[in-house]
ZAFIZA-570929 format. One record per residue (C-alpha): residue in three letters; residue number from 1; x, y, z. Coordinates in nm, 3 decimals. Example, Ala and Ser with C-alpha at 12.3 -4.5 7.8 and 13.67 -1.06 7.14 Angstrom:
code|pos|px|py|pz
ALA|1|1.230|-0.450|0.780
SER|2|1.367|-0.106|0.714
END
This chain:
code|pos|px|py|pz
UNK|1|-0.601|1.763|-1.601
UNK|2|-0.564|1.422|-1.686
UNK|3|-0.363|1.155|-1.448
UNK|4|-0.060|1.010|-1.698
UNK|5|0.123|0.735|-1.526
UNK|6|0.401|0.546|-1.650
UNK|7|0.246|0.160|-1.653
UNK|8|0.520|-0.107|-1.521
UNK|9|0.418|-0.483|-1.662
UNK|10|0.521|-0.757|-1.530
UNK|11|0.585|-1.124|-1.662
UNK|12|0.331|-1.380|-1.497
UNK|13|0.317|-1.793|-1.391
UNK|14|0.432|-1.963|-1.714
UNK|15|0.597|-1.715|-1.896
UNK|16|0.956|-1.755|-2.021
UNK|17|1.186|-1.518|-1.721
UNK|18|1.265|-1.206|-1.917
UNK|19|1.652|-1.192|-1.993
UNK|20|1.938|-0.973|-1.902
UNK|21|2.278|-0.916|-1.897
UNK|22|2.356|-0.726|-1.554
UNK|23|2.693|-0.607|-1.327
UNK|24|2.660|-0.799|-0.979
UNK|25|2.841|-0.797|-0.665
UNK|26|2.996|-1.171|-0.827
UNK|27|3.062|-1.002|-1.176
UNK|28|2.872|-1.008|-1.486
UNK|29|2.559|-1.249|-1.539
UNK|30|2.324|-1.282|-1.812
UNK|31|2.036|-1.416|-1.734
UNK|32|1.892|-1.692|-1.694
UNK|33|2.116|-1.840|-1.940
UNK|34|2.381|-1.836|-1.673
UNK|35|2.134|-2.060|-1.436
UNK|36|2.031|-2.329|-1.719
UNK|37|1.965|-2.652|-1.507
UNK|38|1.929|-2.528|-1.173
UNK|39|1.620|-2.329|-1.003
UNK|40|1.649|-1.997|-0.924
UNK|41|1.499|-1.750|-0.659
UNK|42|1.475|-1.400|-0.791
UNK|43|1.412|-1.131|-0.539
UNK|44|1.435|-0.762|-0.501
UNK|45|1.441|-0.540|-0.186
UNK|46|1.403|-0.166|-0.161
UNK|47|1.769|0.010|-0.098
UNK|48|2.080|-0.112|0.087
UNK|49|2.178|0.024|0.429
UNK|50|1.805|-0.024|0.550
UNK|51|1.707|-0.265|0.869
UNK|52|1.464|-0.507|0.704
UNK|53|1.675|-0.582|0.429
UNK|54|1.966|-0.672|0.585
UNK|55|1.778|-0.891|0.839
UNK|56|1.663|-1.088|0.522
UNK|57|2.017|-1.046|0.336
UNK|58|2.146|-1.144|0.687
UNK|59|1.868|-1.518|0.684
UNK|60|1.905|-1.562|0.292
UNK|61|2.286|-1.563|0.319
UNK|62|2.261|-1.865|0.669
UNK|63|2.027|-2.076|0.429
UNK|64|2.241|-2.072|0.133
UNK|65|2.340|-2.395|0.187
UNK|66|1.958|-2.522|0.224
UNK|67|1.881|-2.389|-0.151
UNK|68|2.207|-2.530|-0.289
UNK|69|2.090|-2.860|-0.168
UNK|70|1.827|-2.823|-0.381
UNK|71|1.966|-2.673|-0.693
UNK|72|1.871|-2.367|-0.638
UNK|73|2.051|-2.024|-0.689
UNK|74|1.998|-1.636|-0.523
UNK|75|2.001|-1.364|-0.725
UNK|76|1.919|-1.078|-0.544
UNK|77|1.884|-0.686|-0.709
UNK|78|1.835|-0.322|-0.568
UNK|79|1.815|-0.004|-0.757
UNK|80|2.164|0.114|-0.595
UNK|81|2.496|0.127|-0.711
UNK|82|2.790|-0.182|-0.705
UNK|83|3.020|0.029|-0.484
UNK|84|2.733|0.090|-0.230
UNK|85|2.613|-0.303|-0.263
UNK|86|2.980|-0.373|-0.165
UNK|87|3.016|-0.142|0.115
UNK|88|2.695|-0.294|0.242
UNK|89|2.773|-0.619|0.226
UNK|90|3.124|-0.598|0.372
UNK|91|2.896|-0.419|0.724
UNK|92|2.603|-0.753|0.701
UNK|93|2.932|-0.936|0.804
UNK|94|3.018|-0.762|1.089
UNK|95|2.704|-0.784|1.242
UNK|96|2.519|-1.008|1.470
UNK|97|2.115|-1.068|1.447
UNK|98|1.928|-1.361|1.579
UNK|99|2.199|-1.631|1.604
UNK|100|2.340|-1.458|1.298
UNK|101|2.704|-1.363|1.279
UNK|102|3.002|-1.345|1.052
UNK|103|2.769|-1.405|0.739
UNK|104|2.953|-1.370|0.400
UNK|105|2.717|-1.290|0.075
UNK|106|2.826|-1.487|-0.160
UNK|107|2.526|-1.497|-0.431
UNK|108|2.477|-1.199|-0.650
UNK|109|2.342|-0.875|-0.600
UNK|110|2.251|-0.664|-0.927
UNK|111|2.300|-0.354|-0.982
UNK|112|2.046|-0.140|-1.138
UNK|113|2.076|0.223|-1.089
UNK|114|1.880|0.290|-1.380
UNK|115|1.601|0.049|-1.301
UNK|116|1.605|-0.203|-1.614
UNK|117|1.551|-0.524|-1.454
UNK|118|1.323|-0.411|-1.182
UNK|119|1.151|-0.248|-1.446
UNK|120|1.078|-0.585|-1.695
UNK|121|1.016|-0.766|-1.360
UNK|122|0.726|-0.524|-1.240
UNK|123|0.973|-0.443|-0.914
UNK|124|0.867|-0.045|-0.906
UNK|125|0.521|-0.020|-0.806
UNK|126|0.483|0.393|-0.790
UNK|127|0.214|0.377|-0.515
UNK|128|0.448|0.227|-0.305
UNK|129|0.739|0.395|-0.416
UNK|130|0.844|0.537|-0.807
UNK|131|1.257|0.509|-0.689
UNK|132|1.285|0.168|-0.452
UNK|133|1.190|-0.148|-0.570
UNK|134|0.866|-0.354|-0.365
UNK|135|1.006|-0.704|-0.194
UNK|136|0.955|-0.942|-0.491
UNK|137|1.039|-1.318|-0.531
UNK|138|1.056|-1.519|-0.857
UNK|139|1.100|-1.877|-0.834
UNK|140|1.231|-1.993|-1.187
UNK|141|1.230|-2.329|-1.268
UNK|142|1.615|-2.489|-1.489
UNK|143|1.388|-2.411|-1.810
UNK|144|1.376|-2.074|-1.734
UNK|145|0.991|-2.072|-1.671
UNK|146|0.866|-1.809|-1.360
UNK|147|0.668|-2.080|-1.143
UNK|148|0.609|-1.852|-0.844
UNK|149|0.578|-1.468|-0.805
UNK|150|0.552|-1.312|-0.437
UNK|151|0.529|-0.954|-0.354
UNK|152|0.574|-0.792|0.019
UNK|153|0.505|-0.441|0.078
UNK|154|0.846|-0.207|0.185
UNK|155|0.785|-0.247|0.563
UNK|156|0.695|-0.664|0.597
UNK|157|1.037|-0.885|0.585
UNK|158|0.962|-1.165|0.425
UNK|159|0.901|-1.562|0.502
UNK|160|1.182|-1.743|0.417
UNK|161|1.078|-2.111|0.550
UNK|162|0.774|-2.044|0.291
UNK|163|1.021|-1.900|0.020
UNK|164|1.218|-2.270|0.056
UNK|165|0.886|-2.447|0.093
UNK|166|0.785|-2.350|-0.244
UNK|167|1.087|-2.495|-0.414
UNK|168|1.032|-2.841|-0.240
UNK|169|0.696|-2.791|-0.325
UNK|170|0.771|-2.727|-0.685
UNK|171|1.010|-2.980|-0.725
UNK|172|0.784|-3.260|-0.564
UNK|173|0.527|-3.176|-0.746
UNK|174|0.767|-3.203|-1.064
UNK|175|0.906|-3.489|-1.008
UNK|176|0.581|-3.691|-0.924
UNK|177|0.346|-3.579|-1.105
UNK|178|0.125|-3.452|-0.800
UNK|179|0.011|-3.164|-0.595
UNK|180|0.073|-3.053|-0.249
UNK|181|-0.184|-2.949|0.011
UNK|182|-0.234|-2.695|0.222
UNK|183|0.052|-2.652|0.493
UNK|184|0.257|-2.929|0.251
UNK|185|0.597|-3.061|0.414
UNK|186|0.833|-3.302|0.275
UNK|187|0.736|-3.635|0.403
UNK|188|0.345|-3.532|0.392
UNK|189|0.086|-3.691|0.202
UNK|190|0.050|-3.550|-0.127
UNK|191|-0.247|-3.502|-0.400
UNK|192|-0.292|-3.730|-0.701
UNK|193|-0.424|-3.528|-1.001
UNK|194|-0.792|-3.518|-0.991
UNK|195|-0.986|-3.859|-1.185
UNK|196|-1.043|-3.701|-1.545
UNK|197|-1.339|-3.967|-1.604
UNK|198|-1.628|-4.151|-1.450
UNK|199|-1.464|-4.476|-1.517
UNK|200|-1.124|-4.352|-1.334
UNK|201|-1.299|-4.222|-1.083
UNK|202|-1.521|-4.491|-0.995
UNK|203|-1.202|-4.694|-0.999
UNK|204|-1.014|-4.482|-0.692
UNK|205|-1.318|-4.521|-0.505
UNK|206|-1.247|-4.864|-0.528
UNK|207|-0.875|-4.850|-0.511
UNK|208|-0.807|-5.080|-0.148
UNK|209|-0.408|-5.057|-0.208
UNK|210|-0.284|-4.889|0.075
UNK|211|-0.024|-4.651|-0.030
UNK|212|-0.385|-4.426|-0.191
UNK|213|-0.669|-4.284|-0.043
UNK|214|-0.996|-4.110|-0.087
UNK|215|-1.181|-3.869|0.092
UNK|216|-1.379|-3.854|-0.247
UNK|217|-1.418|-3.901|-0.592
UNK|218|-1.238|-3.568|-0.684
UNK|219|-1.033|-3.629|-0.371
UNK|220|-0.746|-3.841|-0.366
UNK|221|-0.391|-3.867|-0.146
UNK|222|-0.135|-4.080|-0.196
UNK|223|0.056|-4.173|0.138
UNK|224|0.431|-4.074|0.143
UNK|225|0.523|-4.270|0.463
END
């Protein structure tokens, strides 16, 4: 007998963030329109009431401030209802996890019984589970354009230093026309685009000015401090 699946798609890196209009724990957004000009982070988790969730519901909700610092927004989604997002939400702030206490959840958490968004966003993965949604993240950039995409498996909280990494990494990268190493920091050396000619790159090997450097032709920093 043959194996029919439903097939779940999902957008990629450079495509326009697929649009919405969804009820949230904060009211009604429609998205990303709601978000023009700022960056937004994007993520999904598997059901409410469950341990690894709430430790991350517990860390996003301590680093708010962090993101807003850098024009960025949380959105976050699960396949469960408002009233049960609510109920939820109201226990995260009675509880205490590693330095963690008295938390209020301010960003917005979708509801999506029926599996919509998760659904445009490639959130239901069936071998993992065909009724929660897999830990995804989508970094969206203020033009609406999906610039990162990470998935976790159900039982692996995710890395939220990394998660806010990204974003600096992103908007560095933006903003001066460069790319970040491995292990990047703000403050580290960064990348200059690679030489796109013999001429240019015979000129950075030459290049004695000492905010640049080479470790070769294809190769070059530029020092930040």
């Amino acid at each position: 007998m043959e194996d029919v699946r439903e097939v779940y798609s999902m957008p990629l890196i450079g495509d326009a963030a697929p649009s919405f209009i969804a009820t949230t724990t904060q009211g009604q957004i429609n998205f990303p329109h709601d978000y023009e000009g700022k960056w937004v982070i994007l993520f999904s988790h598997p059901a409410d009431f469950t341990p690894v969730c709430t430790t991350e519901f517990m860390t996003f909700a301590s680093m708010m401030d962090d993101f807003k610092a850098l024009n960025t927004e949380l959105v976050g989604l699960s396949v469960d209802s408002l009233y049960a997002h609510i109920a939820w939400l109201r226990k995260i702030n009675e509880l205490e996890w590693n330095g963690h206490k008295n938390l209020e959840v301010t960003f917005p958490l979708i509801e999506d019984i029926r599996m919509d968004v998760a659904r445009k966003y490639g959130m239901i993965q069936p071998n993992q589970s065909n009724t929660q949604a897999v830990r995804a993240v989508f970094v969206i950039d203020p033009k609406g354009i999906i610039r990162t995409i990470l998935y976790y498996p159900l039982s692996t909280g995710r890395n939220f230093d990394e998660i806010k990494r990204i974003i600096q990494a992103l908007q560095k990268a933006d903003s001066d026309s460069v790319a970040t190493p491995a292990d990047w920091r703000p403050g580290d050396d960064v990348i200059i685009p690679t030489a796109g000619s013999c001429g240019t790159a015979k000129e950075r090997m030459e290049d004695n000015s000492k905010d640049k450097y080479c470790l070769d032709w294809f190769m070059c920093f530029k020092k930040e401090n």
